[in-house]
C-alpha positions as CSV (number, residue, x, y, z in Angstrom):
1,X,82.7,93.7,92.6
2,X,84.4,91.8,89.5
3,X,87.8,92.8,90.6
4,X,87.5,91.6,94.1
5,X,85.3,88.1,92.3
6,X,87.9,87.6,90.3
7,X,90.8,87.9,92.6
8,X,88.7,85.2,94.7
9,X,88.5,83.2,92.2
10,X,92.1,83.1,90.8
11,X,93.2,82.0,94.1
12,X,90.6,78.9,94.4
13,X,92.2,77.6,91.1
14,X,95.8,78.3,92.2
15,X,95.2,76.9,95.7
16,X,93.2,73.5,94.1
17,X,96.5,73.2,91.8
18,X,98.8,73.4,94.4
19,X,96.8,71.2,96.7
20,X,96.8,68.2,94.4
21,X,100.5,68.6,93.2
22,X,101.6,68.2,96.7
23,X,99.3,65.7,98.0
24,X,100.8,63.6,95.0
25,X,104.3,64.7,95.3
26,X,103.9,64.3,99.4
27,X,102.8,60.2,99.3
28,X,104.9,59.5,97.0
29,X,107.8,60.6,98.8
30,X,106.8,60.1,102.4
31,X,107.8,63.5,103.4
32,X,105.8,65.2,106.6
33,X,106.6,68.5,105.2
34,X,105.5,68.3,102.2
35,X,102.3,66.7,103.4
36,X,101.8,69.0,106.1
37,X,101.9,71.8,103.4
38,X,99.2,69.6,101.2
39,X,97.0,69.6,104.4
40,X,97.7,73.6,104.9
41,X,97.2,74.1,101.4
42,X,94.3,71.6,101.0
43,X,92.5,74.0,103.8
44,X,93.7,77.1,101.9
45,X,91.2,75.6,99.1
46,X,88.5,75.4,101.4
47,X,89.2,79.1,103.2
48,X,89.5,80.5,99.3
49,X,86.4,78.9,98.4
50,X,84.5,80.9,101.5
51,X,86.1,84.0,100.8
52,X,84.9,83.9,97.0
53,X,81.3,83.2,98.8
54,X,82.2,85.7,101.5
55,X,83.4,88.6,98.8
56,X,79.5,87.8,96.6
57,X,77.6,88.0,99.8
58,X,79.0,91.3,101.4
59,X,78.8,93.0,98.7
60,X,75.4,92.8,98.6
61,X,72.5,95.6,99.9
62,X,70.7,95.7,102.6
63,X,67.9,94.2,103.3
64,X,64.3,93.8,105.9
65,X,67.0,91.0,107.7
66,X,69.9,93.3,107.5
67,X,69.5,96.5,108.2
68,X,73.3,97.5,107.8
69,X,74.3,95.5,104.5
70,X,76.1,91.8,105.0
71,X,79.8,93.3,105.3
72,X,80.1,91.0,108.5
73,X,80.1,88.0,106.7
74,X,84.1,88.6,105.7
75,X,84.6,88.6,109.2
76,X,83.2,86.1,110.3
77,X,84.7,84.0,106.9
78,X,88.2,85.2,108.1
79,X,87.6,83.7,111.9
80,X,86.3,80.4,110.6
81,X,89.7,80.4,108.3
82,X,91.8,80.8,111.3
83,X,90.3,78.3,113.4
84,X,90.6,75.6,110.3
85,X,94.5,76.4,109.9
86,X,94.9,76.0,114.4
87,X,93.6,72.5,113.9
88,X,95.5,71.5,111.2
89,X,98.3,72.4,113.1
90,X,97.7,70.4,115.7
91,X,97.7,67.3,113.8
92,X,101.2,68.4,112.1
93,X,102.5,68.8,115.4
94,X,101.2,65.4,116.6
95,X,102.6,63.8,113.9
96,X,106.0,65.5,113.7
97,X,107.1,65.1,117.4
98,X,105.7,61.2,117.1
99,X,108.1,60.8,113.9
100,X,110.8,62.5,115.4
101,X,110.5,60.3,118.8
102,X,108.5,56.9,117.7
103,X,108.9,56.3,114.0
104,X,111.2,56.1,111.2
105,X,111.8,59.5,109.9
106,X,113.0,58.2,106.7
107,X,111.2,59.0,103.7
108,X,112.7,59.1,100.0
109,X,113.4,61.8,98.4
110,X,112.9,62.9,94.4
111,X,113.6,66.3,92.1
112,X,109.4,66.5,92.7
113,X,109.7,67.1,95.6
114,X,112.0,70.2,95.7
115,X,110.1,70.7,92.1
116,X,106.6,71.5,94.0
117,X,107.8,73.6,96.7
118,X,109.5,75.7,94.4
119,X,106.6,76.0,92.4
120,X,104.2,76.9,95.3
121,X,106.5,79.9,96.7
122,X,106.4,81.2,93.1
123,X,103.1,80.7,92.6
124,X,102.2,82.2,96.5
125,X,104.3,85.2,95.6
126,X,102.1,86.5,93.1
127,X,98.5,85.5,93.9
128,X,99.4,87.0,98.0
129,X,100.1,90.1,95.9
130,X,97.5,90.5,93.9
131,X,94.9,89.9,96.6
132,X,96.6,92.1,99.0
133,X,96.4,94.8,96.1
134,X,92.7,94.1,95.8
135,X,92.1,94.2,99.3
136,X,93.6,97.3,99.8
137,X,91.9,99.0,96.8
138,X,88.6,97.6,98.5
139,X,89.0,97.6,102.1
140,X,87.5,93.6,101.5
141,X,88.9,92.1,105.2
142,X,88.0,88.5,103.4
143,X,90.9,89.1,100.7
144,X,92.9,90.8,102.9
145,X,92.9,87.1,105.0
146,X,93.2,85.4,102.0
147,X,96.3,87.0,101.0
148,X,98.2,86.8,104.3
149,X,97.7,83.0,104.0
150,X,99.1,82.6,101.1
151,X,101.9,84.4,102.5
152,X,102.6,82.4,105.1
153,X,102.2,79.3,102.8
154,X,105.6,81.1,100.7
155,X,106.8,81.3,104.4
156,X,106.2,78.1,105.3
157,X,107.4,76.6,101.9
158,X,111.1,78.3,102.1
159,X,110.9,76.4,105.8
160,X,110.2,72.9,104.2
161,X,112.2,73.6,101.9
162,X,115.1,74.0,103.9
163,X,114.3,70.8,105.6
164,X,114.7,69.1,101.9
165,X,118.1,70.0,101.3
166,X,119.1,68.8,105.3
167,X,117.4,65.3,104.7
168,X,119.0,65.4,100.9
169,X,122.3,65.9,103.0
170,X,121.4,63.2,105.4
171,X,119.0,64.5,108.1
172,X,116.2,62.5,107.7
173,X,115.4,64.0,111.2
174,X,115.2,67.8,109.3
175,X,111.7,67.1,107.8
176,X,109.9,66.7,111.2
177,X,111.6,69.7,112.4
178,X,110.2,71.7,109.1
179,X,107.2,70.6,109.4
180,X,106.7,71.8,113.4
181,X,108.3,74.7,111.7
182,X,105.4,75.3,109.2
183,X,103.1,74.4,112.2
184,X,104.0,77.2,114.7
185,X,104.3,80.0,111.9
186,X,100.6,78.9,110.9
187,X,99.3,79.0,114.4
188,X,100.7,82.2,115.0
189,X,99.5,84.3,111.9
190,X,96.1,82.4,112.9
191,X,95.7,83.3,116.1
192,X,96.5,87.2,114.8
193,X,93.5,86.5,112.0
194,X,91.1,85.1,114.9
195,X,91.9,87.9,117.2
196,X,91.2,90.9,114.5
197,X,88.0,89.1,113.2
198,X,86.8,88.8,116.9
199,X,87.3,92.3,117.4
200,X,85.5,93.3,114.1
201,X,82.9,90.9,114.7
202,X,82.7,92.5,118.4
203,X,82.5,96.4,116.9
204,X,86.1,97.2,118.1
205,X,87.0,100.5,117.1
206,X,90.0,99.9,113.6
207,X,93.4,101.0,114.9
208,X,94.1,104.3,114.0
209,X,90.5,105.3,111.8
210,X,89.4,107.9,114.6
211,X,92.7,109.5,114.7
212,X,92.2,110.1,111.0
213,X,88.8,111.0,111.3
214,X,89.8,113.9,114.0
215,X,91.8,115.1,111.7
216,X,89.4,115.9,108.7
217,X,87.6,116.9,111.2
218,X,90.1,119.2,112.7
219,X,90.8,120.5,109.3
220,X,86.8,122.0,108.7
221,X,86.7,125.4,110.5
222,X,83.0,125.4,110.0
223,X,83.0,122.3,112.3
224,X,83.4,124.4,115.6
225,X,83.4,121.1,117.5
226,X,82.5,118.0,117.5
227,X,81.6,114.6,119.9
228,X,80.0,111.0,120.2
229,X,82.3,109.8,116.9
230,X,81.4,106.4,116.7
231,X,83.5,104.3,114.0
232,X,83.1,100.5,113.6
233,X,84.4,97.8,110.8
234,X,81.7,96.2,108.9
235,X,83.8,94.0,107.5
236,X,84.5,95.7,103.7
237,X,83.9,99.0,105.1
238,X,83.3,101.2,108.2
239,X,80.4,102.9,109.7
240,X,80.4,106.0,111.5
241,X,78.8,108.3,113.6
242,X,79.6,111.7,114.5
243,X,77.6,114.7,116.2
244,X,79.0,118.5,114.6
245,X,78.6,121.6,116.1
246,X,78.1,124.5,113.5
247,X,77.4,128.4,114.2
248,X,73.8,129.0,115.3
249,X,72.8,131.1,112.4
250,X,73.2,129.2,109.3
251,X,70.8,127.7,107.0
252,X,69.8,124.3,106.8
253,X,70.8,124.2,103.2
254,X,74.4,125.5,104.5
255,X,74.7,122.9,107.6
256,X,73.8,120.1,105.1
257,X,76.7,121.2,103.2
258,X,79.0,121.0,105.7
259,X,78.1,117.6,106.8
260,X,78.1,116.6,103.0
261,X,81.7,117.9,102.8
262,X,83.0,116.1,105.5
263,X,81.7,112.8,104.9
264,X,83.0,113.5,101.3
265,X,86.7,113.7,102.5
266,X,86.4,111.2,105.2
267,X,85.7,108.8,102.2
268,X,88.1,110.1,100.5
269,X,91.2,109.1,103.4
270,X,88.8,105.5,104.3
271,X,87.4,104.8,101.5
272,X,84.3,103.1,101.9
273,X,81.7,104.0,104.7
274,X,78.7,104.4,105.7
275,X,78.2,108.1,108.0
276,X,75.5,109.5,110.3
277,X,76.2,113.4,110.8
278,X,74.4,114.6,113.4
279,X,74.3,118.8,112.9
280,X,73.7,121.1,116.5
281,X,74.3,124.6,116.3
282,X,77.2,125.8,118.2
283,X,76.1,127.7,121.6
């Protein structure tokens, strides 16, 4: 739990730094791209700050109110992300088609400027890393989100970037065309977070987790066979159900060892899960 809270809360401070360097760098200069990425970044602050809550609450037991723990809540903190980022983009692609048509796409231009982006793909670089290591380590949905947003924000910084150096050369028009740039690798990624945290939210079976599953299960040849397995996300771990056939004649201490055994290595591929084994003797 202090692993994953402090991961959270590195990336609040690095994402509240980056926000006000390039609201300040972005009004000075004028520059929609660099603006757009305060705006993106500036909503990054606010989608850290819910993941840091998200990452305290889900990680905590169950209660009389919540029966199966509050593991949802990183799900439901991912969707709310996503949908944040789709509106921002549709300001930054309001904006950028009305300078690149109505106004005057000239803006001026300073070594801050190329200064801040630089900094934030440095900076993005290693805080995407270390929450994707966390969130790996923890199965924590809520960092796993957090991390592919800064991701895209060193994405998305290499593409305003890029629009810098064309407007330094004389393409004012470049900026505009970064920033729609930014806009539609943001709504895509988000629409990718939104559709996974719908289907977690919804119980959707993980891709690939029962395939595991059969094959631990596969792998016990006191498990004669097996049915009804059940696997859902709970947002920083799985649950699972699974009825086992064993042979007729064994004791209950030896069926309960079975059972213990296989939820033992199914942890041990998935990690973290909650597992109903449901024992019948094999007829």
């Amino acid at each position: 739990m202090k692993e994953k809270d402090f991961a959270a809360m590195l990336s609040v401070v690095a994402a509240g730094g980056l926000t006000l360097a390039k609201i300040v760098v972005g009004v000075a200069t004028g520059s929609l791209g660099i603006i757009s990425e305060a705006l993106h970044s500036a909503l990054d602050l606010l989608a850290a700050g819910m993941t840091w809550f998200a990452v305290k609450l889900s990680d905590k037991p169950a209660d009389k109110e919540h029966n199966f723990g509050h593991g949802k809540i990183e799900n439901l903190s991912a969707l709310f992300e996503s949908v944040l980022l789709l509106a921002t983009c549709v300001w930054v692609i309001y904006e950028a088609i009305s300078r690149l048509y109505y106004k005057d796409t000239a803006f001026s231009l300073s070594a801050w400027a190329f200064a801040v982006v630089v900094v934030s793909i440095i900076v993005d670089f290693f805080r995407s890393r270390h929450l994707m290591n966390t969130a790996k380590k923890y199965n924590s949905q809520a960092l796993e989100a957090d991390a592919l947003h800064f991701s895209i924000d060193m994405l998305s910084s290499f593409v305003v970037l890029i629009g810098l150096v064309a407007s330094y050369l004389g393409y004012d028009f470049a900026d505009s065309i970064a920033a729609l740039g930014v806009s539609v690798i943001v709504a895509w990624v988000s629409l990718k977070l939104s559709y996974r945290a719908i289907n977690a939210l919804l119980d959707t079976a993980p891709v690939g987790i029962v395939e595991q599953i059969d094959g631990v299960l596969s792998s016990i040849s006191d498990i004669k066979k097996w049915h009804d397995l059940r696997v859902r996300s709970n947002g920083c771990g799985y649950e699972i159900d699974i009825n086992i056939h064993v042979k007729p004649n064994l004791t209950l201490v030896e069926a309960h060892e079975i059972s213990e055994r296989l939820e033992n290595e199914i942890r041990t591929l998935i990690g973290v899960a909650t597992i109903n084994v449901h024992v019948e003797p094999d007829d």
